[in-house]
C-alpha positions in Angstrom: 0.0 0.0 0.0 2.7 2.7 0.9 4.4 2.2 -2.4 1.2 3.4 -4.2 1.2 6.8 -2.1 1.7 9.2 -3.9 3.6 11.6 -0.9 4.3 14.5 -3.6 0.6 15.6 -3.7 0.4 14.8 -0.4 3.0 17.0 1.4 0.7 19.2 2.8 -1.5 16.7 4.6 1.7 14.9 5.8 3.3 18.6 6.9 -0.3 19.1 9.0 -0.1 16.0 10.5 3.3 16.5 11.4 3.0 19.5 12.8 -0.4 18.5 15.2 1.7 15.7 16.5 4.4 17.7 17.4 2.1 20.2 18.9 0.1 18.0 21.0 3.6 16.7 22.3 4.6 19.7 23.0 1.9 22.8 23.0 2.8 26.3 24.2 1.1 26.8 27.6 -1.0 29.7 26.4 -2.0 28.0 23.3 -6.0 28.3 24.3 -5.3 32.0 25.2 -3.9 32.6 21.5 -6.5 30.6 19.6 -9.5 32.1 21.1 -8.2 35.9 22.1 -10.8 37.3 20.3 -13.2 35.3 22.9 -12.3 35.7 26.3 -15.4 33.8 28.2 -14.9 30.8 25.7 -11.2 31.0 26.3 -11.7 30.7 29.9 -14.0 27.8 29.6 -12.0 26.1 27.4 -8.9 26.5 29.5 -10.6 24.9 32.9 -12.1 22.3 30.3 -8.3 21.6 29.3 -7.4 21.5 32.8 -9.7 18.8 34.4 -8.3 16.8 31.0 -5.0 17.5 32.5 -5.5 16.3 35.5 -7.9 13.1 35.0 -6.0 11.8 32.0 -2.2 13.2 32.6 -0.1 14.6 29.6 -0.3 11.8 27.5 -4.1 12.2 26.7 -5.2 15.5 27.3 -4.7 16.5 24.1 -6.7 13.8 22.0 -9.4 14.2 25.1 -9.7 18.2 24.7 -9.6 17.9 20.9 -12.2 15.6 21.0 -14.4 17.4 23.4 -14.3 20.7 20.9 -17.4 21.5 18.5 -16.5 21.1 15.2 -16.2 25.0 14.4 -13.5 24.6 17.7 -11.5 21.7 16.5 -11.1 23.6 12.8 -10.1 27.0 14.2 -7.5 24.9 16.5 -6.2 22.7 14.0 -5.8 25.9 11.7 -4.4 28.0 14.6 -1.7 25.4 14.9 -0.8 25.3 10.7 -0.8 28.7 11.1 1.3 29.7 14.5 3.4 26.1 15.6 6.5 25.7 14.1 8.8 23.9 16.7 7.7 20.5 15.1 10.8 18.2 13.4 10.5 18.6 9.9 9.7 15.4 7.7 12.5 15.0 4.7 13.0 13.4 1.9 9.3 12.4 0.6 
């Protein structure tokens, strides 16, 4: 199957998925502060959401957990927020 990938038309998609790993592994503490600055309350709710994650599930699952708790409007703007504003990921070469 992976010989049949065509990763050249894919580079964004691979760069995005890159990038969200690398985030989720290692997200800026005021990430929900910057996404939603133009929000404040939802910011705030979003943040104690985020915590309570933190602290049930630990760092290993918060992540997935708060991304998957997010409307679908949410998860876009934070998934774009990231392509746009993360850039400490590892970059992928040589596809």
């Amino acid at each position: 199957m992976i010989e049949n990938f065509n990763f050249k038309k894919s580079t964004k998609m691979i760069e995005g998925i890159n990038k969200w790993i690398f985030f989720a592994m290692n997200y800026p503490h005021d990430f929900i502060e910057r996404c939603w600055e133009d929000d404040k309350n939802l910011a705030r709710h979003l943040q104690a959401k985020f915590d309570y994650y933190y602290k049930t599930y630990g760092c290993r699952a918060v992540m997935n957990t708060f991304f998957c708790a997010l409307s679908g409007n949410n998860r876009k703007r934070l998934m774009t927020w990231v392509i746009e504003n993360y850039n400490d990921e590892l970059k992928i070469t040589n596809y």
